[in-house]
C-alpha positions as CSV (number, residue, x, y, z in Angstrom):
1,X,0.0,0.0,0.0
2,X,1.5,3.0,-1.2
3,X,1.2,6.0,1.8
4,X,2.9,9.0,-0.3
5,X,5.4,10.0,1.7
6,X,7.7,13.0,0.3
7,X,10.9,11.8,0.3
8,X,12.8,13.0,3.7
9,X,9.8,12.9,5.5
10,X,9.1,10.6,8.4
11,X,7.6,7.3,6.6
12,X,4.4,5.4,8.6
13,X,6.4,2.8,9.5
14,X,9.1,4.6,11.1
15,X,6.8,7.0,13.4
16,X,5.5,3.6,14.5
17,X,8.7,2.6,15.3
18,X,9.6,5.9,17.5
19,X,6.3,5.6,19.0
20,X,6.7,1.6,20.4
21,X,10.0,2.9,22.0
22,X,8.7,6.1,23.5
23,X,5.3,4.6,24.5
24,X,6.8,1.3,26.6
25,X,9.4,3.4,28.0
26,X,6.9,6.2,29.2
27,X,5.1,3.3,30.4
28,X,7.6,2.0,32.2
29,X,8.9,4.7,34.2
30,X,5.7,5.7,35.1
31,X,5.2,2.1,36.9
32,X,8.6,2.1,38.8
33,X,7.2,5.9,39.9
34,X,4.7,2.9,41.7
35,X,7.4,0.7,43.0
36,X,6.7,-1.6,40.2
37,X,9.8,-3.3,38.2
38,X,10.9,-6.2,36.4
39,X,13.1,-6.7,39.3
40,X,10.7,-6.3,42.6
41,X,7.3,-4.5,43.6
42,X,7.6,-2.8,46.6
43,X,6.3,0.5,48.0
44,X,6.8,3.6,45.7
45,X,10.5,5.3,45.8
46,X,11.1,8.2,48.1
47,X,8.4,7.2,50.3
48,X,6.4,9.3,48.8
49,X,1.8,8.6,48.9
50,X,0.2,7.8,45.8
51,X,-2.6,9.1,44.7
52,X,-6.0,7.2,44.3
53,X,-5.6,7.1,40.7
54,X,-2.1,5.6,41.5
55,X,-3.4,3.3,44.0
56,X,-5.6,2.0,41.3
57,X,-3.4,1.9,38.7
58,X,-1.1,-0.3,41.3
59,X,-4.1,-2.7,42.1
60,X,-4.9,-3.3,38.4
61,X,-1.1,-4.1,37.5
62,X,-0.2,-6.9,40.4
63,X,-3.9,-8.5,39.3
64,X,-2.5,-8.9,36.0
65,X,0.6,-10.3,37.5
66,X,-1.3,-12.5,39.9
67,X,-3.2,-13.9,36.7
68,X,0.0,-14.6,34.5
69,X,1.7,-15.6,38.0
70,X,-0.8,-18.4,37.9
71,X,-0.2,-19.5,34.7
72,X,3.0,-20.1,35.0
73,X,4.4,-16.3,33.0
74,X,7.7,-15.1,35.4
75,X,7.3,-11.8,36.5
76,X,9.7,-9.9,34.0
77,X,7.5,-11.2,31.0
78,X,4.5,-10.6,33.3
79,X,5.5,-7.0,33.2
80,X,6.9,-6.4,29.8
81,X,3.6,-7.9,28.5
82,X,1.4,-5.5,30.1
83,X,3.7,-2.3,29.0
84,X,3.0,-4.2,25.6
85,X,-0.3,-3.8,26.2
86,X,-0.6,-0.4,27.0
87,X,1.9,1.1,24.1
88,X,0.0,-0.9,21.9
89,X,-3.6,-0.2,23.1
90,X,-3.3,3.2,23.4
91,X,-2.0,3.6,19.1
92,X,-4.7,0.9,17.7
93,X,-7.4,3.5,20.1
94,X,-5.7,6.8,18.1
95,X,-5.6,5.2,14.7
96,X,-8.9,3.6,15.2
97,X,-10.1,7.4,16.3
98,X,-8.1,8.7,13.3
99,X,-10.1,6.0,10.9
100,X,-13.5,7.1,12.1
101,X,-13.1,10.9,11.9
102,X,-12.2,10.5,8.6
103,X,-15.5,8.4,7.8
104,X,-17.3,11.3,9.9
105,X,-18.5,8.7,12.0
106,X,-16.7,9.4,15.6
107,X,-19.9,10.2,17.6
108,X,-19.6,11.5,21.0
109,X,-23.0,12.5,22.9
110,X,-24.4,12.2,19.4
111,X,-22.3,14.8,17.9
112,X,-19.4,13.9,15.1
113,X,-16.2,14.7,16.9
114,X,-12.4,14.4,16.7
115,X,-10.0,13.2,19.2
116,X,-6.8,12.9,16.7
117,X,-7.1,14.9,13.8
118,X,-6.9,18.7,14.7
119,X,-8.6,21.6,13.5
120,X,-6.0,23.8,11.7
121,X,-7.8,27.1,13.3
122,X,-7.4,25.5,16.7
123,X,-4.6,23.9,16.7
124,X,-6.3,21.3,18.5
125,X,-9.1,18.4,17.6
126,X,-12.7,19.1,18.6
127,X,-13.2,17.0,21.6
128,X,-10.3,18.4,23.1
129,X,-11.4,21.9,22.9
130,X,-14.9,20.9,23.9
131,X,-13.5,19.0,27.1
132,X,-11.3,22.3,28.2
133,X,-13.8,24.3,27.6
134,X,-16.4,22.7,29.8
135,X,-13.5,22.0,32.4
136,X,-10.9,25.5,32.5
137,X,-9.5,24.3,35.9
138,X,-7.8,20.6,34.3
139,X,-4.1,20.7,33.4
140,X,-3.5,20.1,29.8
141,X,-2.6,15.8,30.2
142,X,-6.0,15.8,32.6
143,X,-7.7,17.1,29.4
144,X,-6.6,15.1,27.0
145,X,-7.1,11.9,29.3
146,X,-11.1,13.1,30.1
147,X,-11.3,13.8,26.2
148,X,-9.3,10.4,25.3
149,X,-11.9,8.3,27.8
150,X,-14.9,10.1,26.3
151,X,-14.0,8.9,23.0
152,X,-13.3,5.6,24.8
153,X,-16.9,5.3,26.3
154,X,-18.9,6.4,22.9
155,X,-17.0,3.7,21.1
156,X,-17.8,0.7,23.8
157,X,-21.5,2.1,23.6
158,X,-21.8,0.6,20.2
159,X,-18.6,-1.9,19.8
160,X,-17.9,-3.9,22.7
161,X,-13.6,-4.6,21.4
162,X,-10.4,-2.7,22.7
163,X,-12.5,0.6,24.1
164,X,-13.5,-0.2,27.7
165,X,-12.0,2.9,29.2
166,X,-11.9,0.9,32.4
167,X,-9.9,-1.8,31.6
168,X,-6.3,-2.6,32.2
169,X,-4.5,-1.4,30.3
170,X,-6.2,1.7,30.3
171,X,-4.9,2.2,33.8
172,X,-1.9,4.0,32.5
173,X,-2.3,6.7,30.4
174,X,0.9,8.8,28.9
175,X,2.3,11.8,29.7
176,X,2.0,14.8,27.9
177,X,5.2,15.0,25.6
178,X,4.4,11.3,24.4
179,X,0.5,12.0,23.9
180,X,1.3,15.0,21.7
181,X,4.2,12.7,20.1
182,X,1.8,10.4,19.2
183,X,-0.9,13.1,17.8
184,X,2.0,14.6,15.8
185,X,2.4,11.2,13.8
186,X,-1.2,10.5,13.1
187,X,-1.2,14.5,11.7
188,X,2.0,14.3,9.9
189,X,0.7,16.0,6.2
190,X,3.0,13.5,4.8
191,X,0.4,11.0,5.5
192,X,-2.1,11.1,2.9
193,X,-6.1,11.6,4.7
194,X,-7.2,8.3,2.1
195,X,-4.8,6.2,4.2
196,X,-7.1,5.9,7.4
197,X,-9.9,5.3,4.7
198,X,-8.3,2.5,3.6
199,X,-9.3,-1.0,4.9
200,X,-5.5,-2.3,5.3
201,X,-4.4,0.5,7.5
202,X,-5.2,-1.6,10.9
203,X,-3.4,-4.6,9.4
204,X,0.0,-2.1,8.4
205,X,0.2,-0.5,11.5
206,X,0.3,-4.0,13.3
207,X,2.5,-5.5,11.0
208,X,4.7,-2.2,11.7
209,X,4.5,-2.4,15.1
210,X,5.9,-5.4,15.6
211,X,8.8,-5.4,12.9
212,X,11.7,-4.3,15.1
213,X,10.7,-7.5,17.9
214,X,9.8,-9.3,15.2
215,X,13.6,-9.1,13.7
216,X,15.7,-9.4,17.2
217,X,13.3,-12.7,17.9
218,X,14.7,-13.8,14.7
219,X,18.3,-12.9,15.7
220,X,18.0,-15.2,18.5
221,X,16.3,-18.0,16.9
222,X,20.0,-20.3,15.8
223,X,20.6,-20.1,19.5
224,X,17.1,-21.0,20.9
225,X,17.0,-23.5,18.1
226,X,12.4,-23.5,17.8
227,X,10.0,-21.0,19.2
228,X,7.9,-22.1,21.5
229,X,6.1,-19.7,23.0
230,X,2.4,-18.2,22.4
231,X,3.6,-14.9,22.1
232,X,7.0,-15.6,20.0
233,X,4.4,-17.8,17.8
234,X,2.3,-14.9,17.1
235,X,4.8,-12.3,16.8
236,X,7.0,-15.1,13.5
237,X,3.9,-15.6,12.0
238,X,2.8,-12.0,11.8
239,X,3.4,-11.5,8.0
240,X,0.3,-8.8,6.2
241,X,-0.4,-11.1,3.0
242,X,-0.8,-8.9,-0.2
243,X,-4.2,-7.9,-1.2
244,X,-4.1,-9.4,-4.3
245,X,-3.3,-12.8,-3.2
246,X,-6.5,-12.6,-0.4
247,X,-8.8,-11.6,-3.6
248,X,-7.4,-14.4,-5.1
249,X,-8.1,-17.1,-2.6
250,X,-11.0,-16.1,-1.6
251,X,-12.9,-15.5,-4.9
252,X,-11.7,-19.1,-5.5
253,X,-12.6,-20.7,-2.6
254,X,-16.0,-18.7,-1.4
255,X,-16.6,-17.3,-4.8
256,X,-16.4,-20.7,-6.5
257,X,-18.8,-22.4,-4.1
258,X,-21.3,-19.5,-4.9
259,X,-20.8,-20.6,-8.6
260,X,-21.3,-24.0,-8.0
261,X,-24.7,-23.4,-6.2
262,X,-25.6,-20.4,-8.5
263,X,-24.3,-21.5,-12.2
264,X,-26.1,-18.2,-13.6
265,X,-24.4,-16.0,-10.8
266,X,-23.3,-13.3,-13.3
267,X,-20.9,-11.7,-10.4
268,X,-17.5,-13.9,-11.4
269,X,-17.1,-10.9,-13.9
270,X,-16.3,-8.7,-11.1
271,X,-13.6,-10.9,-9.4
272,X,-10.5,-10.5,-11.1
273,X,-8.9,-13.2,-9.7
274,X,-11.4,-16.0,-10.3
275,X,-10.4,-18.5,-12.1
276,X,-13.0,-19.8,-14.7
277,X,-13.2,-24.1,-14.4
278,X,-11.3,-25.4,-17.6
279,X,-13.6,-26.3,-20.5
280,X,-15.1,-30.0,-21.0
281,X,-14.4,-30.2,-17.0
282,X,-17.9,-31.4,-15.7
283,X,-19.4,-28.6,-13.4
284,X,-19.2,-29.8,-9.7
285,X,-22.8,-30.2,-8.3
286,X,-23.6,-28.3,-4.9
287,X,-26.4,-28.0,-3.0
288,X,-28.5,-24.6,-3.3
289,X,-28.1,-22.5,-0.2
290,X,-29.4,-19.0,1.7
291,X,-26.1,-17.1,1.7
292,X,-27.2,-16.6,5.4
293,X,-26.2,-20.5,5.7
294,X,-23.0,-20.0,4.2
295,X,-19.9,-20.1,6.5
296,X,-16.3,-19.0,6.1
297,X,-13.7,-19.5,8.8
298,X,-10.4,-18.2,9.1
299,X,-8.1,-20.2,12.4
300,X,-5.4,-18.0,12.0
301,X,-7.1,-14.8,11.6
302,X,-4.9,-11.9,12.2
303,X,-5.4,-8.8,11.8
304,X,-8.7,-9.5,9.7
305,X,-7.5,-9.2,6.5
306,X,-9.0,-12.5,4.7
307,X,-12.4,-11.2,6.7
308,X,-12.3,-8.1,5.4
309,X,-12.3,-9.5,1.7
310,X,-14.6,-11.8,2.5
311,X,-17.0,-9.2,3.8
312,X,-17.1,-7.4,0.8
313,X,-17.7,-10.7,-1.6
314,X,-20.7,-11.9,1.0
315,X,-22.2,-8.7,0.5
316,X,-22.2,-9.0,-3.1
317,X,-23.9,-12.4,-2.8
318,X,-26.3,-11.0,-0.6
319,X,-27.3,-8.4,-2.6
320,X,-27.2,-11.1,-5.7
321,X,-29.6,-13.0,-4.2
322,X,-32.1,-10.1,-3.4
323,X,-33.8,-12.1,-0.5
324,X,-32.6,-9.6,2.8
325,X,-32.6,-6.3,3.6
326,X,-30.1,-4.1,2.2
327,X,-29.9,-2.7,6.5
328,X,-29.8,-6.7,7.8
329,X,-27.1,-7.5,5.6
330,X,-23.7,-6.1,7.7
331,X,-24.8,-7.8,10.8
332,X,-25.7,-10.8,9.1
333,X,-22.5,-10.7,7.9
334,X,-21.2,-10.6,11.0
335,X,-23.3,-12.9,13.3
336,X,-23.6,-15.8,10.4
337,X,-21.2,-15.6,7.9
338,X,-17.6,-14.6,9.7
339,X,-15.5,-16.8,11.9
340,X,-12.2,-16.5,12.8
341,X,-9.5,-17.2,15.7
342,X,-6.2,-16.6,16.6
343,X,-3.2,-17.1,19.4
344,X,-2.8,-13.0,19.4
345,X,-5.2,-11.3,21.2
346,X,-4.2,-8.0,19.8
347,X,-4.7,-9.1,16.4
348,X,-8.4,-10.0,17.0
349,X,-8.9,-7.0,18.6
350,X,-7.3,-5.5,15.2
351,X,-9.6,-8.1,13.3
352,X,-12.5,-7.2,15.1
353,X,-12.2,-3.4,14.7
354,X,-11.5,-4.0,10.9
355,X,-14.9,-5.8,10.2
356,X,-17.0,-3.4,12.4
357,X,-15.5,-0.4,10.1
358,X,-16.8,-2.5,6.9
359,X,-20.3,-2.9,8.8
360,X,-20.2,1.4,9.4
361,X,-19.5,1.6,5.6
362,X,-22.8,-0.1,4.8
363,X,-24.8,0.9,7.3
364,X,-23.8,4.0,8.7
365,X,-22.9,5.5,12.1
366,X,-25.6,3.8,13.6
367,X,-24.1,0.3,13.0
368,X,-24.6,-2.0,16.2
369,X,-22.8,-5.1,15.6
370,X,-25.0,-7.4,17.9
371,X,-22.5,-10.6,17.6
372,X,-18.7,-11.0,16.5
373,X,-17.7,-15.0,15.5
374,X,-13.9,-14.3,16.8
375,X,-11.9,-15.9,19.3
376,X,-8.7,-15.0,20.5
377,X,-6.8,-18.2,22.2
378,X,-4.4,-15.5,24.4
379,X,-5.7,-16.5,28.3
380,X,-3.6,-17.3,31.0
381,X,-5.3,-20.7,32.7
382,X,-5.5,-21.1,36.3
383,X,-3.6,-24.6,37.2
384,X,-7.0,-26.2,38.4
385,X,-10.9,-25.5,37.0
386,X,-12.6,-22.8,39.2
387,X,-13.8,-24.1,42.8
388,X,-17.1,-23.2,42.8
389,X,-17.7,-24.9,39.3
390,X,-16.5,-27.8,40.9
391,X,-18.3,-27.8,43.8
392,X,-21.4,-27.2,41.5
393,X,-20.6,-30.9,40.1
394,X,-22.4,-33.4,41.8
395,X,-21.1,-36.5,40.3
396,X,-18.0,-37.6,40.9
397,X,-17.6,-38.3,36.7
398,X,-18.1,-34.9,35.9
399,X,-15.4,-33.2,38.2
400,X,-13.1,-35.6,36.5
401,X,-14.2,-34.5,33.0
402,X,-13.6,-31.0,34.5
403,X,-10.3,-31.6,35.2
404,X,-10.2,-33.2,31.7
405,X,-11.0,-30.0,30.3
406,X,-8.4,-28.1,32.1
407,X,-6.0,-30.5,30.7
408,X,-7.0,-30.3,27.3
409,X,-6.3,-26.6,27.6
410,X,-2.7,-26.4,29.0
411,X,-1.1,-25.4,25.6
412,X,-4.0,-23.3,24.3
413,X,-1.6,-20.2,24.3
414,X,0.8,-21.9,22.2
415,X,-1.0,-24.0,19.8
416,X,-4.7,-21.7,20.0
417,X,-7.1,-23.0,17.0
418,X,-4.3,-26.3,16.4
419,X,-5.7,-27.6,19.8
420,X,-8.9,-29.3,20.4
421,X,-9.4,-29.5,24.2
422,X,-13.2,-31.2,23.3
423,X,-11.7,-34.2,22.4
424,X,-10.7,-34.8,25.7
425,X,-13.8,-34.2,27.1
426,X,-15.7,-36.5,24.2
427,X,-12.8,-39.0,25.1
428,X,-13.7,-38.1,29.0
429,X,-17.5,-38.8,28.2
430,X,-17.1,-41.7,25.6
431,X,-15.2,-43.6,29.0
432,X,-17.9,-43.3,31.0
433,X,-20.3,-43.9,29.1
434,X,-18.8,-47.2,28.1
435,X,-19.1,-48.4,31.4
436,X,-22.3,-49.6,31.0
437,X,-26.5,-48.4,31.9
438,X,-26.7,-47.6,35.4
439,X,-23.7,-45.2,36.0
440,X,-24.4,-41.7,34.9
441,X,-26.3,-41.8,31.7
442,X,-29.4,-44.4,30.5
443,X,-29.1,-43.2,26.9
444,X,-27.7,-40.3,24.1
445,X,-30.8,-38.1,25.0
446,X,-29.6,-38.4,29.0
447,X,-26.0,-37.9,27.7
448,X,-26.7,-35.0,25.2
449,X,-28.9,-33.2,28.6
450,X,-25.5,-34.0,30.9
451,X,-23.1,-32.5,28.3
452,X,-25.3,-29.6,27.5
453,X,-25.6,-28.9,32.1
454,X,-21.7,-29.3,32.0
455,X,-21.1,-26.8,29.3
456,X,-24.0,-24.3,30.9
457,X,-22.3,-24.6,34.3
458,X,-19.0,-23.9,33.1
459,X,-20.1,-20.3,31.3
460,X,-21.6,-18.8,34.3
461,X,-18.7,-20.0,36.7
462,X,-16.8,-17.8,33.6
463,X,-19.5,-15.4,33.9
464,X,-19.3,-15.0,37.9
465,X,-15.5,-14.8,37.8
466,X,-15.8,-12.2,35.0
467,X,-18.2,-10.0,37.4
468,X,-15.4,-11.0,40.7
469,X,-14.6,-8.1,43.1
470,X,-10.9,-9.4,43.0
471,X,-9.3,-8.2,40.0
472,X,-7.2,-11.3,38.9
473,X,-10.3,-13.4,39.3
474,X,-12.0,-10.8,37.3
475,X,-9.7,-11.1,34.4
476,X,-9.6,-14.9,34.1
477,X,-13.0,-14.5,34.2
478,X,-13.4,-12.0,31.3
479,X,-10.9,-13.5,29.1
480,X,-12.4,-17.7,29.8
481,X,-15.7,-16.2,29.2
482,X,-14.9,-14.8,25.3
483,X,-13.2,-17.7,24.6
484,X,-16.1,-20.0,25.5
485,X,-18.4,-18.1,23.2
């Protein structure tokens, strides 16, 4: 994707760059100002009180510590994964800001607003202004954090990904230098406006983000011989594939089933890509289907990209087929067609963002998506099932297939959509029922009701640690519970 850049200006990729160095190290030194390190955690340096906010902030951070404690992360990874988190959270926010003001479609109290892009009168973007105005007494970083979590909370209103103002790694917030740092980049008028129009941007700025890791992980791969780890997985495989080779597979692959079930379909003439069957080839018979029955699934999703195509070709089926509503037709998209998964939570959350902008670009500001088909196989698992589902288990069988399931999951960071933890508990259930009528189940109908009490037990002990006072229970909780849907 060309970004026009003048030649000696500051390219996209190397403002990304600057900005991963400046943002972790802000965040950093910021969390030693809280006694925090890599090294110890202990009470904050020069004695000095923290504030509530900092006492927060604090409390948040060693709950994400506890959580990764528990499954089995050392501390120093612990802590370099939530600086990750933050750097990283805080750019996909401003680009995803940046993306929306330039669709018009950043609405705060009902009211199109700007966080990132300024006003060239002002000097300053429109929610910024607006949130001094109404409050003359903040500081200029107490500002820009009020008008930053405004934008926050609009966004969560109508997409519940990456916006929760309230959530971890929104605990940290940067100073003032690296804020305007960062608003600097995403105004540079080397940057073309079209490039947060386009539907790759997301996918770049990821891909960007983690080339400099990316490249020392490879340095070190002749003397750690494999990578092992969820994270390193996520971070080699990383790799935006060119647009033209996503038309390509997926006008062959969704495309040709559509052809095969719709031999009159007159839209292969818009796919550039597709590849006409040879002549004298017999045409493959397929049964005719609603496109609201059709399925694609991608179980190494990424940043979306494959999705995003394929959003584009459903649509075109839908509207082929003339049998919904042109205003059904994104969230159908969404909540029937779309499936994905992936070891890297961030890139979901990328994914995710990626398909709800297509959605807005059929329907409008007003899009709600009501259901998103993607997983993201990043949780940190407690050594042993919750102890209130397992209490909740009468028989004795089923707290052993719980503990089953637990197993089944031990790798799920490394190997995400390559493991199937349900075969241990089919393998857990085939066992017992083989031992005969009598024991647990009298027949399939009494085994499909046991499965189905098992599985419905297990989401609201999710559910109930998601909604936990503690904050390490709240945060298996929240993660188990996404990955269960």
């Amino acid at each position: 994707m060309s970004l026009g850049v003048p030649e000696g200006r500051v390219p996209l990729p190397d403002w990304i760059a600057q900005l991963r160095v400046g943002l972790q190290e802000d965040a950093r030194r910021q969390l030693a100002a809280l006694g925090i390190t890599a090294d110890q955690v202990g009470p904050p340096p020069g004695g000095r009180t923290l504030s509530a906010d900092e006492s927060h902030t604090r409390d948040v951070v060693l709950a994400v510590f506890a959580t990764r404690r528990d499954a089995g992360v050392p501390r120093d990874e612990a802590l370099q994964g939530y600086v990750e988190e933050v750097a990283f959270t805080l750019l996909d926010r401003l680009v995803t800001f940046r993306c929306l003001e330039e669709r018009g479609i950043l609405l705060v109290d009902g009211q199109a607003e700007s966080l990132v892009r300024r006003d060239p009168v002002r000097g300053t973007s429109s929610l910024v202004w607006r949130t001094r105005d109404a409050h003359p007494g903040l500081d200029e970083r107490a500002v820009a954090r009020a008008a930053y979590r405004a934008a926050c909370a609009a966004m969560t209103e109508r997409v519940r990904v990456l916006f929760d103002p309230d959530d971890e790694p929104s605990a940290l917030f940067p100073t003032l230098p690296l804020w305007q740092r960062a608003l600097d980049a995403l105004n540079d008028p080397a940057i073309p406006a079209t490039t947060f129009a386009a539907d790759e941007i997301m996918g770049w700025v990821y891909q960007y983000w983690n080339a400099s890791p990316k490249r020392e992980l490879f340095e070190e791969v002749p003397a750690r011989r494999k990578i092992e780890r969820g994270h390193d997985l996520a971070l080699a495989s990383c790799t935006y594939t060119p647009r033209y080779i996503v038309d390509y597979l997926v006008q062959n692959t969704l495309g040709a089933t559509w052809v095969e079930m719709q031999p009159e379909t007159k839209l292969p003439a818009t796919w550039p890509y597709y590849v006409t069957p040879p002549a004298g080839n017999p045409p493959v018979e397929r049964e005719r289907k609603r496109v609201r029955e059709l399925t694609l699934i991608d179980p190494c999703v990424g940043s979306g990209h494959f999705l995003v195509r394929a959003f584009d070709l459903f649509a075109q089926l839908y509207a082929e087929e003339g049998i919904e509503k042109p205003e059904d037709v994104p969230g159908l998209i969404l909540e029937r067609n779309l499936y994905g998964a992936d070891i890297d939570r961030r890139a979901v959350q990328i994914a995710a963002l990626a398909l709800y902008l297509k959605g807005c670009d059929l329907a409008g500001a007003d899009f709600r998506p009501r259901k998103l088909n993607l997983v993201a196989c990043d949780i940190a698992i407690p050594p042993d099932p919750p102890a209130g589902f397992l209490a909740s288990l009468e028989e004795p069988e089923l707290k052993d297939l719980a503990r089953s399931l637990w197993t089944g999951l031990a790798g799920i960071r490394t190997f995400g959509s390559l493991l199937h933890p349900e075969r241990a508990v089919n393998e857990a259930f085939a066992k017992l029922k083989a031992r005969g009528k009598g024991t647990l189940w009298e027949d399939d109908t009494d085994w499909a009701k046991k499965r189905a009490h098992f599985m419905t037990g297990l989401r609201r002990a999710f559910t109930a640690a998601a909604g936990d006072a503690d904050l390490s229970t709240r945060l298996f909780g929240e993660e188990a519970s996404c990955g269960l849907d």
